[in-house]
N, C-alpha and C positions, 0 to 999 in steps of 0.2 A: 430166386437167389437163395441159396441154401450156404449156413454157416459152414465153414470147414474146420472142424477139428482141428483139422495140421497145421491149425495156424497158433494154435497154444502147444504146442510140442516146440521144446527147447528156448525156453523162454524165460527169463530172471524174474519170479515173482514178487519177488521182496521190490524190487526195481521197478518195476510197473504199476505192482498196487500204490507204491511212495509218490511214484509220479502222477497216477492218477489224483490220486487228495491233495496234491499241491495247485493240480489244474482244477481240480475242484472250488477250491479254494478264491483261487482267482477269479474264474465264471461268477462268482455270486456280485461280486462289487459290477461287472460287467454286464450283465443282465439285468440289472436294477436301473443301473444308468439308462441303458439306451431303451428300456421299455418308457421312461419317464422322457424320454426323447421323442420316442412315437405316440406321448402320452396318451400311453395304457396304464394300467397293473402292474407294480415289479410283480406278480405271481405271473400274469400274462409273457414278459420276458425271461422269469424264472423254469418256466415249462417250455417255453422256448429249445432253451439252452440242454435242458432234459432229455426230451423227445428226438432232436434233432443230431444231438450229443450221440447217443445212444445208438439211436435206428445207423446214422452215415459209421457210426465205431465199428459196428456188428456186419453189416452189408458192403460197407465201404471201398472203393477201389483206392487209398493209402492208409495202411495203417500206419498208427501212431499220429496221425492229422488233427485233430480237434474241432469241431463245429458247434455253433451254437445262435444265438445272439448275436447279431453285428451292428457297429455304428452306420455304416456305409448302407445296411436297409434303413435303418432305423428313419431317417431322415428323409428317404422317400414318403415312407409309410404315412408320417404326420398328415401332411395336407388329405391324405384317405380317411383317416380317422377324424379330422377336425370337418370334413365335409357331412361326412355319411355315416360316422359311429365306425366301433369297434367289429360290431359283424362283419362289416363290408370287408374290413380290413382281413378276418380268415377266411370269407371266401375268395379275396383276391390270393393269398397264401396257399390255396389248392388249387386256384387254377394253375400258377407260379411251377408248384412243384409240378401238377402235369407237362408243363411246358417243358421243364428241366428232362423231366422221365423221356418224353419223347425226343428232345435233343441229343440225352443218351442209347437212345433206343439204334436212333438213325446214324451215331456212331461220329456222331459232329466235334465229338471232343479232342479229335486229333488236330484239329484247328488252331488249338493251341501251341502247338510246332509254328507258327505264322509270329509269332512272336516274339521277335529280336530282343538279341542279350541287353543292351543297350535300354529300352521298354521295359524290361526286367528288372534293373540296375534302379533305373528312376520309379518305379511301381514300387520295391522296396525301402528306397531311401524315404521317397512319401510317405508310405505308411508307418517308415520309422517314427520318423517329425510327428505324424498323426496322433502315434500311440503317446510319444513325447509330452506334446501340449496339452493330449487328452487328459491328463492327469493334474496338468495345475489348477483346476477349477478345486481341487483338495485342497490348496493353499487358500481359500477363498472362503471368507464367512459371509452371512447376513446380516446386519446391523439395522434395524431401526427402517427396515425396504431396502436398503442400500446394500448391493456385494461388494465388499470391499476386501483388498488381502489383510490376511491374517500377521497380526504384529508381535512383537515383546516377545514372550514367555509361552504361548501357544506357538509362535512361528519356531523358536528355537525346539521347541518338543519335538515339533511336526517334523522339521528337519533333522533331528538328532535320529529319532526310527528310523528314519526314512534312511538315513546313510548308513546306520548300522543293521539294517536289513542288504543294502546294499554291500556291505564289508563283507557280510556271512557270503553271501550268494560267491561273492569273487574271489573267498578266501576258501574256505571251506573243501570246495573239491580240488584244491592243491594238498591238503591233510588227510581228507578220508572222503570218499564216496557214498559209506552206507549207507547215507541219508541225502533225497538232495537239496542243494542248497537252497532254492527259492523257499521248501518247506520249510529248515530249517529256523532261517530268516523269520518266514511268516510266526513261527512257533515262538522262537525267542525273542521276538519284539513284541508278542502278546502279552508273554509274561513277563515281562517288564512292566508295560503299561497296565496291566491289572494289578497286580501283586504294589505296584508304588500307587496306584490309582492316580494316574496321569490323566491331567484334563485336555484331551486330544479325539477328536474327531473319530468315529467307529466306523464298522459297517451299520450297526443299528441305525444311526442317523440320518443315513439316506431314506432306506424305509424298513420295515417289519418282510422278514422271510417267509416268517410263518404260515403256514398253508396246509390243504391234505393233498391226494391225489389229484391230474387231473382228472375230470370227467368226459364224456364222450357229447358232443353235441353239435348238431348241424346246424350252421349262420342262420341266426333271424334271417331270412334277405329274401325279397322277391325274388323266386328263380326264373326269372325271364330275361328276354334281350336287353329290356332297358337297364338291368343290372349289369348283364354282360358286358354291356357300351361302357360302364363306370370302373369296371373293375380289371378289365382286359391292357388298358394303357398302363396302369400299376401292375398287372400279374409280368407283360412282358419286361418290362425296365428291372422289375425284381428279380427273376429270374434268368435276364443277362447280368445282370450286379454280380447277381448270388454265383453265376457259374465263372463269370473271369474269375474272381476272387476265392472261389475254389479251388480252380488249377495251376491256378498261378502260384497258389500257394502248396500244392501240390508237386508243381515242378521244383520250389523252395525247398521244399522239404526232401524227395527226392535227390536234390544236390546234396544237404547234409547230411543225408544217410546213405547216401551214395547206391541207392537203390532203385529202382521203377517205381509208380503207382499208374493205376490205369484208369486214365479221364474217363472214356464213360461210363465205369461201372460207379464211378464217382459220381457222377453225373444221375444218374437213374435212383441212388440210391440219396444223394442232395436231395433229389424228384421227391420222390418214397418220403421221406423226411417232414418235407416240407405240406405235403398231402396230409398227411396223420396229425400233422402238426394243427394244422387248422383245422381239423376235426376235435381235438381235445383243448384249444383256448388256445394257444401259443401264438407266435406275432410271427413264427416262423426264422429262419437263420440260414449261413452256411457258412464254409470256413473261416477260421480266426486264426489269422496269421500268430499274434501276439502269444496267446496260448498254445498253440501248436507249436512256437518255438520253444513256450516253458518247457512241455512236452518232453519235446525231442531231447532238451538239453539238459533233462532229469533223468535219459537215459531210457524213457518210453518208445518203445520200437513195435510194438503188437497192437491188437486189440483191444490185449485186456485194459492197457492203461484208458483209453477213452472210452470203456465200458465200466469200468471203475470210476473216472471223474463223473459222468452221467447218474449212477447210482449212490457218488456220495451227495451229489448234488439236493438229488430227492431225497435222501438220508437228512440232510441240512434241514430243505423245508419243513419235513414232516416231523421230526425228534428233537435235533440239532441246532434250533433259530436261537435260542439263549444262547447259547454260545459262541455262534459263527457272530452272530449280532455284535459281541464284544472286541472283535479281532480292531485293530487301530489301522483305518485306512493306510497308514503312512508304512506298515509293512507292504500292503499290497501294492501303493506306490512305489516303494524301492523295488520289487518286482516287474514292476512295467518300466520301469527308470532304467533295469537291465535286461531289459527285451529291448526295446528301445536300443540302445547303446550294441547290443549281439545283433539286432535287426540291420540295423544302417552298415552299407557297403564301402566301408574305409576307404579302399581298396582306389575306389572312382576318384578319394582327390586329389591319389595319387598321379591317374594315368589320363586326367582329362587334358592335359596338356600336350600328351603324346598318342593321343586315339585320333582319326578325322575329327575333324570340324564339328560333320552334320550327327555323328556319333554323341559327340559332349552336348551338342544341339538337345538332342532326344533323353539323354539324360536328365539333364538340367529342365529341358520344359515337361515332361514326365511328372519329375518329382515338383514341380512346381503348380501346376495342374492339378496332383494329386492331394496337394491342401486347397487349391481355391476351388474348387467344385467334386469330384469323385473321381474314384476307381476308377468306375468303367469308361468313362469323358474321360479320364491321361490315358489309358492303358489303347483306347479305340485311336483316339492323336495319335497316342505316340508309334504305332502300327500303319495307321496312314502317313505319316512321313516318313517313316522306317522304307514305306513300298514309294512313295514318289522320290526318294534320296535315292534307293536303288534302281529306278527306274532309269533317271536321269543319267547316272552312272554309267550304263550301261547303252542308253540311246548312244553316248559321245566317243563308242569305246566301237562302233562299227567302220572296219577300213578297208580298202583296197590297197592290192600290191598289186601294180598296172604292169604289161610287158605286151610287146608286139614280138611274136614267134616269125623264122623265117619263111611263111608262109602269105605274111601279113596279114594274119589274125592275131585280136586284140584278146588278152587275157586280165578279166578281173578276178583276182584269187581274194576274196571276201575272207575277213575274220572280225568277227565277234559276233553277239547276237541281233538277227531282224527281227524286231516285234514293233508292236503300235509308235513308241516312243523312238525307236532309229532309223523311222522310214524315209524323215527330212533329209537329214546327213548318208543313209543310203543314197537319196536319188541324187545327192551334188557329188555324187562320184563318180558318175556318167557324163558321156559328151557324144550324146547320137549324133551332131550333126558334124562333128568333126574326125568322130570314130571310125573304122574303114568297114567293107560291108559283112563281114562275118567277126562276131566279137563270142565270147568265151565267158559266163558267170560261173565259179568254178565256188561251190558252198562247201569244200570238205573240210576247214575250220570255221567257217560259220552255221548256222542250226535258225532254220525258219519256224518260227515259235507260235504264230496265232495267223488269224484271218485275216488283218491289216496286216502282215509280210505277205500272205499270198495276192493277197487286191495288191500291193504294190509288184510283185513280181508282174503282174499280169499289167499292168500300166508300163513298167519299163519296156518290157516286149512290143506294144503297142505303140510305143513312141516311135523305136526302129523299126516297128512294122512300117509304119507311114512312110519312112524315106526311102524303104527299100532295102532293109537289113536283116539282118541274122544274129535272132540270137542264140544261142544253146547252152543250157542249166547244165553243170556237175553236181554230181554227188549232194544230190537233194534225195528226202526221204522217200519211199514208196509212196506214201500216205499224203503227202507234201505234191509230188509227183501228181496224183488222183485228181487229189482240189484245184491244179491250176487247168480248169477245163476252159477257159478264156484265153491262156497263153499264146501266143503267136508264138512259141518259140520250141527247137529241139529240146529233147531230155533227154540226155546219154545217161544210160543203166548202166550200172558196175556190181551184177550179184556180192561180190565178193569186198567191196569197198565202201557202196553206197551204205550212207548209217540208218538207223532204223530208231523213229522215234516219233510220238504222235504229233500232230498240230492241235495247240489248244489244249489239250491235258496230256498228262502223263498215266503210264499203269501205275 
């Protein structure tokens, strides 16, 4: 995978570099978090969000996408780390990304097409909520062991930033663009709370940025099977995590830029990411919805801006920790309070009352799903009912239009599709023993889709075979035609009308 030049030709610098330090900015409260989630190192998630940032910016199949650090690993991770230490945990992180590389490799990312608008709808509204709630633990002190919410004269502070971070972001680019708004925000709610020296919650407070490079280092870890056995159920789960919530966000982002990106070179390069990643310390990552939407809606459309956030990033730890350390959480909460609020699909509560049923079904349990357990548990649901609501659909949707010609031959002219799920309701459209001895299956609006419509074809035949019948197939495919080598019955050819089209997959 070779960078392309042509992909910084005609590109708004000012726009991208702004946007990159505003995602920057972000990443930092973010990586802190959930490395102390997987409890590691914030430098462990800070390298993370670096490496991963970086390598998917530069190689990436969407730009302007953002990766890093995510909650939705983070929380696998723990029970790895609290078993077996932190080694285990980056050598499950390279196996992970291998898996991902060769997922891409094999070109599996188009899979993602398999998942209905509906899945979509509710995967986002969840991780609205997600990003949502993620932020009220900022309202939330320590006391004496006990967390308790924050009252009086710190809760009024917390909340006074926090919505005038919020004001800037939603005012701002109706006045001027030059600058965008998240940063903005971030900027002028800093200096407020430095300059009045406000006693409000920082970044410093979670923990210390401060750090050098990473270094290059292979896992303490036996390299044997009995590792592999340990660390294989964590690499595959992470690396299905890590890749829905790639493309999915991917295809999010896409829709708002009205553009393509292309899953697996996304996919290989997550991989790549995530490889390197557990080589130099990192806990490993991959797309972040949240900042990816900061991203996008700071006007980031290239590379550069998420080869910029990546670089301010290490910039912070290495130079930078005095001062990122002082920024006042409650800017970066107003931040996520309008990602949040730009993330959720209004839209859906509007139309849930006039979409199907099993549509608002898949929604609602979706985004429901996707706060009580994960991503990839709604997004794998809400795709298996998406395919059994369709299924269903479609078994009830096979008919006959019956007629006896003056020949007294019986015509069933079939429409809609034979697969596994309409073979019941195919065969009660039949009456061999009342039907006369030459009958007519006439398929040129229906289409025989898999291998249980051929085993039922070849059972229908069979049943009139016994009484002494005839039957004879129209307008069934060549291929279709091949497979029914059990049929007892005619197949009339029509070069010129017969449809052509595979059993069991498609070109």
């Amino acid at each position: 995978m070779l960078l392309n030049l042509n992909n910084f030709k005609n590109i708004e610098y000012k726009t991208e570099i702004l946007s990159g330090l505003t995602v920057a900015l972000a990443l930092v409260p973010e990586a802190v978090a959930f490395a102390l989630i997987a409890q590691v190192s914030p430098l462990v998630g800070l390298y993370a969000a670096f490496i991963v940032c970086l390598i998917t910016s530069v190689f990436g199949g969407r730009p302007g996408m953002i990766s890093g650090a995510t909650g939705a690993l983070a929380v696998v991770m723990v029970s790895l780390v609290v078993s077996h230490g932190v080694q285990y945990l980056f050598a499950a992180i390279i196996l992970m990304g291998m898996i991902q590389i060769l997922f891409g490799l094999l070109r599996f990312g188009k899979f993602i097409r398999l998942v209905p608008t509906p899945v979509i709808y509710g995967f986002v509204n969840g991780l609205a909520i997600v990003i949502f709630l993620a932020q009220l633990p900022q309202f939330k002190t320590e006391v004496a062991g006990q967390v308790q919410w924050i009252t009086g004269v710190p809760l009024f502070i917390m909340m006074g930033l926090t919505f005038l971070t919020m004001a800037i972001i939603y005012i701002l680019p109706k006045i001027s663009k030059a600058i965008p708004g998240p940063l903005a925000g971030i900027l002028v709610t800093s200096l407020i709370a430095i300059l009045f020296d406000l006693d409000t919650k920082t970044v410093g407070d979670l923990a210390s940025i401060k750090g050098g490079l990473p270094q290059f280092n292979i896992p303490d870890v036996p390299w044997d099977l009995e590792m592999l056995k340990v660390i294989l159920p964590y690499s595959l789960i992470l690396a299905g995590i890590g890749l829905i919530e790639s493309l999915l966000t991917l295809t999010l982002i896409d829709e708002m830029t009205e553009t393509r990106g292309r899953g697996n070179k996304e996919s290989v390069a997550q991989g790549a990411a995530n490889v390197v990643t557990g080589f130099f310390g990192g806990m490993g990552g991959c797309a972040m919805i949240g900042q990816s939407i900061i991203n996008v809606s700071s006007g980031g459309r290239s590379r550069l801006s998420g080869i910029v956030a990546s670089l301010g990033l290490i910039s912070f730890i290495l130079v930078g920790s005095s001062l990122i350390e002082q920024i006042p959480m409650a800017a970066l909460v107003g931040v996520m309070f309008m990602v949040s609020i730009g993330t959720f699909e209004w839209t859906t509560l509007n139309i849930l009352h006039r979409i199907p049923k099993s549509d608002a079904i898949i929604i609602i349990g979706v985004t429901i799903l996707t706060l009580v357990f994960d991503l990839a548990i709604a997004v794998l649901a809400g795709v298996i009912l998406a395919a059994l609501v369709f299924a269903w659909d479609n078994a009830v949707r096979i008919r006959a239009r019956k007629h006896t010609d003056e020949k007294g031959v019986k015509h069933y002219e079939m429409y809609g599709p034979l697969f596994f799920a309409s073979i019941a309701n195919f065969h009660s459209k039949f009456d061999p023993k009342g039907d006369p001895k030459d009958i007519i299956v006439d398929f040129k609006e229906s289409r025989v889709a898999d291998q249980s419509a051929i085993e039922a074809l070849n059972y229908l035949t069979e049943r009139y075979a016994k009484l002494g019948k005839r039957v004879c197939l129209r307008h069934v495919s060549p291929e279709c035609a091949d497979l029914l080598g059990k049929a007892r019955a005619v197949v009339e050819y029509d070069k010129d009308h017969d449809p052509h089209y595979h059993v069991l997959m498609d070109d």
